[in-house]
VMD Tcl script that draws the C-alpha trace (Angstrom):
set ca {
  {0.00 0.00 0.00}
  {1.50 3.20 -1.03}
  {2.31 5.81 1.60}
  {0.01 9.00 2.53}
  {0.49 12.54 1.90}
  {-0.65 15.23 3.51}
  {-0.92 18.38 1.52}
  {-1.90 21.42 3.66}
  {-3.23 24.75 1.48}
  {-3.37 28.02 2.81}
  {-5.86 30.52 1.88}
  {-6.54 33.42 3.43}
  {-9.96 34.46 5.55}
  {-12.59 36.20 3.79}
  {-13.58 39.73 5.38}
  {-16.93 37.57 6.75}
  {-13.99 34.90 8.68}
  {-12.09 37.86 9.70}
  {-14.79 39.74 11.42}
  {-16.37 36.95 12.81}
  {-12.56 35.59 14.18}
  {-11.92 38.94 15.80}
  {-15.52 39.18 17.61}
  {-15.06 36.05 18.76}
  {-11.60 36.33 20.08}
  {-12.35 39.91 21.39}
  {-15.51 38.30 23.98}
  {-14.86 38.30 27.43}
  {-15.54 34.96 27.53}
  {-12.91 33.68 25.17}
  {-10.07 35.42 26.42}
  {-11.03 33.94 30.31}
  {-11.05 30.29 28.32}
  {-7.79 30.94 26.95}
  {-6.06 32.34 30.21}
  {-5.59 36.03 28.38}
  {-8.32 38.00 30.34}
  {-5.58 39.57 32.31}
  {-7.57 39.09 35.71}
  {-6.26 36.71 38.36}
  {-6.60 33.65 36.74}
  {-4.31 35.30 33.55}
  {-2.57 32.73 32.06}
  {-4.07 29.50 33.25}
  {-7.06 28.96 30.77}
  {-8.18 24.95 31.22}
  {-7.66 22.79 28.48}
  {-11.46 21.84 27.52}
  {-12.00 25.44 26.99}
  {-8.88 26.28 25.12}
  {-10.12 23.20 22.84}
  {-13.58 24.82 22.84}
  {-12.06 28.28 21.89}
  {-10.27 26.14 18.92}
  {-13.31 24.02 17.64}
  {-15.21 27.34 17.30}
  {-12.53 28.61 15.46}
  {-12.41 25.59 13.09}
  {-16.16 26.40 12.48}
  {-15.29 29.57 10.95}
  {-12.46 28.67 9.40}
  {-13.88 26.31 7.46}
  {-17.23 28.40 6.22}
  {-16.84 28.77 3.08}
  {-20.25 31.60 3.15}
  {-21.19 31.51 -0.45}
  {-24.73 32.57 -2.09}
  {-26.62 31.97 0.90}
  {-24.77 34.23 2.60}
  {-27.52 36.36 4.76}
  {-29.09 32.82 6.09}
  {-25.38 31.24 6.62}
  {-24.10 34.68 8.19}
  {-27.00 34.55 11.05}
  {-26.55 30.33 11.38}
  {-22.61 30.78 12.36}
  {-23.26 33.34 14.58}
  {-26.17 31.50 16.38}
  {-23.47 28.74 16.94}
  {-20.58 30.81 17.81}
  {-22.97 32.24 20.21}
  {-22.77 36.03 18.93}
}
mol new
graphics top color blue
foreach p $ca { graphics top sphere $p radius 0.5 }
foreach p [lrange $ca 0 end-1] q [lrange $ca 1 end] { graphics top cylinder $p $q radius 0.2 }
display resetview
């Protein structure tokens, strides 16, 4: 059996991905699951939210947001929670 290959290709985000990455990393809540809130707990997010904050990322990452876009637009921010 042959071996695998992994090709990796980099694109970059649409403006939609953009916005919706920076609103989401900007939330209170994000920043305390990754440990950057700068409160008392700085530093020291837990790693099921840090692999939340990442999944959610993934999500937009990977929406693509083409035709339907006004429908698809209010559906990732419903699961992002925005």
């Amino acid at each position: 059996m042959p071996g695998k290959y992994e090709h990796v290709v980099r694109c970059p985000l649409s403006r939609r991905q953009q916005y919706l990455y920076e609103e989401y990393m900007g939330r209170s809540s994000t920043r305390a699951a990754m440990g950057l809130g700068g409160g008392s707990q700085s530093g020291s997010g837990n790693f099921m939210g840090m692999m939340n904050v990442l999944m959610q990322l993934r999500k937009v990452g990977n929406w693509v947001g083409g035709g339907k876009a006004a429908m698809e637009w209010q559906s990732i921010k419903y699961i992002l929670g925005l």
